[in-house]
N, C-alpha and C positions, 0 to 999 in steps of 0.2 A: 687945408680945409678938411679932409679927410681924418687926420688926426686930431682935429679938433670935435667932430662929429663923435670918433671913438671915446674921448675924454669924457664927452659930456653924456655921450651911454653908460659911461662903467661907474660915471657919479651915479647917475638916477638908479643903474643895477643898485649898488652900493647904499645908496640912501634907502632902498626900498628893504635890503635885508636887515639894515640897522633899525627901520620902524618894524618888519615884521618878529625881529628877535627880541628888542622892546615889549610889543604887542604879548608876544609869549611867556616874556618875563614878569608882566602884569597878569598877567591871568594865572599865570602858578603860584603868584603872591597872592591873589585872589579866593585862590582853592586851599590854600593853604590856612587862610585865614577865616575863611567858612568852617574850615574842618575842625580850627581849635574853637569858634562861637557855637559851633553844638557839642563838643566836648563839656566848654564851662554850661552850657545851657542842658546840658543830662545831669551837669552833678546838683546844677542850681536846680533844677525841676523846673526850668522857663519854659512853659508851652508855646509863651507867643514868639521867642527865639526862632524854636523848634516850627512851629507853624508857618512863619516866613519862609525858611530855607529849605522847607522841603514842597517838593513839588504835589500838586496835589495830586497826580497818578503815581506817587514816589511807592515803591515797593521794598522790603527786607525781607530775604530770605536769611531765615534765622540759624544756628549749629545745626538746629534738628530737622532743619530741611523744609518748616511751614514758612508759605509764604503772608508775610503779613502785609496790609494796607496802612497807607498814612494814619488814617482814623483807629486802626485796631493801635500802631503802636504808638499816637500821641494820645491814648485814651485816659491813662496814669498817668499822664501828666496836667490833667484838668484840672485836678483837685489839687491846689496850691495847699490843703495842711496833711497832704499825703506825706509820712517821712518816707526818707530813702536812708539808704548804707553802705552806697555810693558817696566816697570821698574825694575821689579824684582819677582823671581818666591822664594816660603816660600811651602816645604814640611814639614808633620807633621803624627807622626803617621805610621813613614815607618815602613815597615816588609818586610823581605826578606829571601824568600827560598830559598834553593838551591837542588836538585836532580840531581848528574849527570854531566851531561853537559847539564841539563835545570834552570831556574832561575826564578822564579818571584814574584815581588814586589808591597806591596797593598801599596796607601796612601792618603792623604786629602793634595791636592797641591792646593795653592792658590795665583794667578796670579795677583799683582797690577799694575796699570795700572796709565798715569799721572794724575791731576786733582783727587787723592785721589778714585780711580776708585779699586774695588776687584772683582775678580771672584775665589769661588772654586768649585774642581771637587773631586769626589771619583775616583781617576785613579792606574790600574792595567795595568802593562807593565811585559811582558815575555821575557825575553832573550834566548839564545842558543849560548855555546859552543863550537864554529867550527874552525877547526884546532888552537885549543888555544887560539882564540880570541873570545870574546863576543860581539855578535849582537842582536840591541833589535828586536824582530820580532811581538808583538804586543802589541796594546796601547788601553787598553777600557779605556772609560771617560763617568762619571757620570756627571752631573750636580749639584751641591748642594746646595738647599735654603734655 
């Protein structure tokens, strides 16, 4: 009897780590996949991309150290015949946590631009979990020479 009790504890143990490693493995596919829809949606200039996924207390402290508001930095992105020269955004070196219903993810993004033009950044974005959906709520960015 005894060992039957112990059996059917190490299953439910056992059940319970295989849904919470699951649970984890969904949410890092999750961030991951947020992460490249505002990459395509900065090169596209999608505000309304851009305006879903960011939170609306979402913050970016910029290389130069201002910090900016959702509104200051989806402001350029209002005007759909705005060009850009922005071609294509190249993450590398991503890593992503997950805690909870908190998230966040380091990495070396690097921003080409027309005329063979690069910029990268060491950038850290934090997400949050709210009512089941993930909003990114902050953005540090490095500079990197």
């Amino acid at each position: 009897m005894m060992k039957n009790k112990t059996l059917i504890l190490t299953l439910i143990l056992l059940c319970g780590v295989s849904v919470a490693h699951a649970q984890l493995h969904t949410s890092e596919n999750e961030i991951k996949d947020l992460i490249h829809q505002i990459d395509n949606a900065l090169v596209k200039r999608d505000y309304i991309i851009l305006n879903q996924i960011y939170a609306d207390n979402m913050k970016l402290i910029a290389p130069n150290g201002y910090e900016l508001t959702k509104e200051i930095v989806l402001s350029p992105f209002k005007n759909p015949n705005r060009k850009t020269s922005l071609t294509k955004i190249i993450n590398e070196n991503l890593h992503i946590t997950v805690y909870d219903q908190f998230a966040y993810a380091t990495m070396k993004t690097t921003h080409y631009f027309k005329e063979d033009k690069s910029t990268s950044y060491k950038n850290v974005y934090l997400f949050r979990n709210k009512d089941n959906q993930w909003k990114l709520q902050l953005i540090t960015s490095i500079l990197l020479k």
